[in-house]
Jmol script that loads the backbone (N, CA, C; Angstrom):
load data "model"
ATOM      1  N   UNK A   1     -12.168   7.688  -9.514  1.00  0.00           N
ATOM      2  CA  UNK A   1     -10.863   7.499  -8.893  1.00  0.00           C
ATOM      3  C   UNK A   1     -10.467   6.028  -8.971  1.00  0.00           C
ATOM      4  N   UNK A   2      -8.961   5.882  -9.352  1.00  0.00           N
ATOM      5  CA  UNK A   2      -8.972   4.390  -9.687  1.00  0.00           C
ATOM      6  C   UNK A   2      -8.483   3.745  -8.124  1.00  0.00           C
ATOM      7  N   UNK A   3      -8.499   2.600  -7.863  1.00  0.00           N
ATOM      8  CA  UNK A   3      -8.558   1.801  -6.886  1.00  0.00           C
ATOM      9  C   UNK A   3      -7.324   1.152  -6.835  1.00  0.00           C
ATOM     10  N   UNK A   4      -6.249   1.562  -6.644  1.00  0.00           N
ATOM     11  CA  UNK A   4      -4.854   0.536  -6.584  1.00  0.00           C
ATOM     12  C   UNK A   4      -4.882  -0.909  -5.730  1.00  0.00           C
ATOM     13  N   UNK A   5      -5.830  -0.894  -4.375  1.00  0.00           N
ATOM     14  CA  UNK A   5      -5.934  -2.148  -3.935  1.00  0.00           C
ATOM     15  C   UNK A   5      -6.784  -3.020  -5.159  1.00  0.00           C
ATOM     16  N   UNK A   6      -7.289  -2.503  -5.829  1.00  0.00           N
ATOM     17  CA  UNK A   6      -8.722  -3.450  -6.404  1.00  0.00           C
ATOM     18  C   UNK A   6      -8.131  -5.100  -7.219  1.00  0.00           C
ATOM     19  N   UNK A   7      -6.721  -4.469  -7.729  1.00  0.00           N
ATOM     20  CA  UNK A   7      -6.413  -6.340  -8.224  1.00  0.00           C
ATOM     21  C   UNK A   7      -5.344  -6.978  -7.138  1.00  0.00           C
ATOM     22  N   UNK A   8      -4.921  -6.345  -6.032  1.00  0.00           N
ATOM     23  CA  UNK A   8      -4.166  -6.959  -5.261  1.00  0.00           C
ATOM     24  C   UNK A   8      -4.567  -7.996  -4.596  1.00  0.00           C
ATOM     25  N   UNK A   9      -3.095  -8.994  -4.370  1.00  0.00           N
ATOM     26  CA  UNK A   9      -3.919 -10.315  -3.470  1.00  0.00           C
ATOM     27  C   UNK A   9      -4.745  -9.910  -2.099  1.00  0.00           C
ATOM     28  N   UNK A  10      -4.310  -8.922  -1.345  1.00  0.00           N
ATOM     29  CA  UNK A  10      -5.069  -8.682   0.028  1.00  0.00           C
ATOM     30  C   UNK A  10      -5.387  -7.269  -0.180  1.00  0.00           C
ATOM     31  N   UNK A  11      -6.537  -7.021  -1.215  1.00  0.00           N
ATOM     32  CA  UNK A  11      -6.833  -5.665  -0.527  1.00  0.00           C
ATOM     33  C   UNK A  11      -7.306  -5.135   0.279  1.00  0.00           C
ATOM     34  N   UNK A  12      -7.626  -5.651   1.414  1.00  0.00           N
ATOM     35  CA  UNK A  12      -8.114  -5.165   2.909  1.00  0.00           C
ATOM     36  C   UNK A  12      -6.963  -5.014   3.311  1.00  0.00           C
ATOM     37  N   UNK A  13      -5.354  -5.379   3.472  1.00  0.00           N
ATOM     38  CA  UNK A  13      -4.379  -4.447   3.954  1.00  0.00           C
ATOM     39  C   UNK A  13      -3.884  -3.595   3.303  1.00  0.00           C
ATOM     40  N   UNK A  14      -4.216  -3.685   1.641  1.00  0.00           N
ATOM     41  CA  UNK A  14      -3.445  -2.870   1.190  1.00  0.00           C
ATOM     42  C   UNK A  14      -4.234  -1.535   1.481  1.00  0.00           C
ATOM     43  N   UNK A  15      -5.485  -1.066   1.363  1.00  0.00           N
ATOM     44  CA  UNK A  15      -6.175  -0.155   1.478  1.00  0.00           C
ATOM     45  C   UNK A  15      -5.858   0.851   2.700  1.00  0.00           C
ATOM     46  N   UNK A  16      -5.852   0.340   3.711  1.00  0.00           N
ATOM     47  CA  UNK A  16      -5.475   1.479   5.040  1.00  0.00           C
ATOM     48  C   UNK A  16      -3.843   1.867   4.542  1.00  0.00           C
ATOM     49  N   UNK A  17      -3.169   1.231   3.992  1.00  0.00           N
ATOM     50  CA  UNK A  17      -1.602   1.671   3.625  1.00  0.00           C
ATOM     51  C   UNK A  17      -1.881   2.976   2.569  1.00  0.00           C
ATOM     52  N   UNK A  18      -2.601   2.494   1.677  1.00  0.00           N
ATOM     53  CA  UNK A  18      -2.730   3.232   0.733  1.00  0.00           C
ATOM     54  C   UNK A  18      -3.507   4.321   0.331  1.00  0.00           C
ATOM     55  N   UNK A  19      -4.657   4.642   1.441  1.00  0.00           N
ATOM     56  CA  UNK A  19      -5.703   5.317   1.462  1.00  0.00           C
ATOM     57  C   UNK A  19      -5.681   7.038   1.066  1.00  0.00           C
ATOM     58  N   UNK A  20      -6.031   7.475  -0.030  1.00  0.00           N
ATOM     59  CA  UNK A  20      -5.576   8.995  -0.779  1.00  0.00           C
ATOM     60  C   UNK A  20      -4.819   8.920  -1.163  1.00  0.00           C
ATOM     61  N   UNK A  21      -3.957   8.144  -1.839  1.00  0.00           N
ATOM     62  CA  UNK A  21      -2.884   7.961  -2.370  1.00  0.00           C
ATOM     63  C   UNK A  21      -2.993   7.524  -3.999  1.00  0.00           C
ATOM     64  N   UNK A  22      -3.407   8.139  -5.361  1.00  0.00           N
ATOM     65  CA  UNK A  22      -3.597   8.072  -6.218  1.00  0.00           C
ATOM     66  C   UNK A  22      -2.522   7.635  -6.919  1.00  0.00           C
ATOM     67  N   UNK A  23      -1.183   7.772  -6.947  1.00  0.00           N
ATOM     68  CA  UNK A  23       0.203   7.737  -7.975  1.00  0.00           C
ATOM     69  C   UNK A  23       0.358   6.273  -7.162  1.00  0.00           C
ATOM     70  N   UNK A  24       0.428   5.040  -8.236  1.00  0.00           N
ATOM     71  CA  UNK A  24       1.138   3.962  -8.108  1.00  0.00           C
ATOM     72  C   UNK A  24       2.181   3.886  -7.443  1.00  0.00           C
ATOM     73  N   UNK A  25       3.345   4.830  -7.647  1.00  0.00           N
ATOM     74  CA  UNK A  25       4.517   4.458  -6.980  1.00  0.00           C
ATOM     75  C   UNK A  25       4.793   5.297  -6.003  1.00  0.00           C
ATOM     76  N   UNK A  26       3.931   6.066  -5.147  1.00  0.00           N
ATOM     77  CA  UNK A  26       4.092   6.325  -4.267  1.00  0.00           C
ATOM     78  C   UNK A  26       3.221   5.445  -3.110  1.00  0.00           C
ATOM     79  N   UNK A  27       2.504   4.639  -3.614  1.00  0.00           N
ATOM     80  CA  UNK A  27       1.691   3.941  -3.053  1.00  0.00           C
ATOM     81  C   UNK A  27       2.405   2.629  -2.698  1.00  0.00           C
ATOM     82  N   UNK A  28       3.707   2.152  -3.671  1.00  0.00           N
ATOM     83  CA  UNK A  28       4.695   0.975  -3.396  1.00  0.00           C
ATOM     84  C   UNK A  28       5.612   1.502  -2.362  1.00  0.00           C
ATOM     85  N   UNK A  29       5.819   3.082  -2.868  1.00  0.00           N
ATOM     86  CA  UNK A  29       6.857   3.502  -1.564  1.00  0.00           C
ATOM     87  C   UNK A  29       6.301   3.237   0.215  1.00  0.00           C
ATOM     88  N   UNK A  30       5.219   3.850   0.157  1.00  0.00           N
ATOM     89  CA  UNK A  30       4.649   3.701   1.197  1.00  0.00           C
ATOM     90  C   UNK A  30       4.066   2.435   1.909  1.00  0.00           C
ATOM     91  N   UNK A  31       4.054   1.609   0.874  1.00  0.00           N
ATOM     92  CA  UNK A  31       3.843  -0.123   1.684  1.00  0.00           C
ATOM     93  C   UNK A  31       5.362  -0.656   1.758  1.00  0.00           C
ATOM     94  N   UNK A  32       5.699  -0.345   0.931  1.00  0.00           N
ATOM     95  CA  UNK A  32       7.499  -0.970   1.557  1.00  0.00           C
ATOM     96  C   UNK A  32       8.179  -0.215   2.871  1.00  0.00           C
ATOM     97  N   UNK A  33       7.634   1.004   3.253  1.00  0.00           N
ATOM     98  CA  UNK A  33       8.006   1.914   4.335  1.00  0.00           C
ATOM     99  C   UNK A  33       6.870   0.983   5.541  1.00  0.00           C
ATOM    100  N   UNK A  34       6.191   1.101   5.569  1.00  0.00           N
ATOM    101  CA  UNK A  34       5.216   0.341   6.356  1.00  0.00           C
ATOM    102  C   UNK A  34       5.892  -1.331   6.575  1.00  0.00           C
ATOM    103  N   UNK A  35       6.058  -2.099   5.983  1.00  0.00           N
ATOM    104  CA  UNK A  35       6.574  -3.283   5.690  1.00  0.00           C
ATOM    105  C   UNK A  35       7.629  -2.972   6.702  1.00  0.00           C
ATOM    106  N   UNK A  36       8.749  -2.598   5.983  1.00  0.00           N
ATOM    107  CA  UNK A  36       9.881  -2.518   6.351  1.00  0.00           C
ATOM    108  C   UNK A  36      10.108  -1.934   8.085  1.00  0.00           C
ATOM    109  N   UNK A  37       9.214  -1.148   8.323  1.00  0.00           N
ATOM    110  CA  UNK A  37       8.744  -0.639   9.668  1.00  0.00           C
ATOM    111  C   UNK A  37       8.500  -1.754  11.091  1.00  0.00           C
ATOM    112  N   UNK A  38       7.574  -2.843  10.247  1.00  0.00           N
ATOM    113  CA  UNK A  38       7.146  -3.884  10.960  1.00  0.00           C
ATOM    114  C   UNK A  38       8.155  -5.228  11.283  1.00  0.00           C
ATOM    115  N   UNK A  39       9.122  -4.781  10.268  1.00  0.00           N
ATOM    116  CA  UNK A  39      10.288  -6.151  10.269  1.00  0.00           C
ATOM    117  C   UNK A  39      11.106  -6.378  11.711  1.00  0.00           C
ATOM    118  N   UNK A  40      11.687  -7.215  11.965  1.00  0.00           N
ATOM    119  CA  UNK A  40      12.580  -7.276  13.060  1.00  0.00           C
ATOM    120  C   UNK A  40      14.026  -7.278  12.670  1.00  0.00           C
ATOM    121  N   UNK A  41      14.597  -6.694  13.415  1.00  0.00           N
ATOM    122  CA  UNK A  41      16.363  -6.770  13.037  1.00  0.00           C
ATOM    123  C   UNK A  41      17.249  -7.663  13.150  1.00  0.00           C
TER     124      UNK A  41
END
end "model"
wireframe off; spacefill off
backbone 0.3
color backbone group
């Protein structure tokens, strides 16, 4: 199974975002949903 955190700059956050999540771009969807979650208005 390939590792999408494995060349990122922080993969210790990216990993809990991304965890079972095999398809690349559902894996960007879901950290920009997360991200975007945490922002202030």
């Amino acid at each position: 199974m390939m590792n999408l955190c494995s060349h990122t700059a922080y993969p210790s956050l990216c990993q809990p975002l991304v965890k079972r999540i095999t398809n690349p771009s559902r894996a960007t969807h879901r950290t920009i949903q997360a991200l975007d979650s945490q922002s202030p208005l």
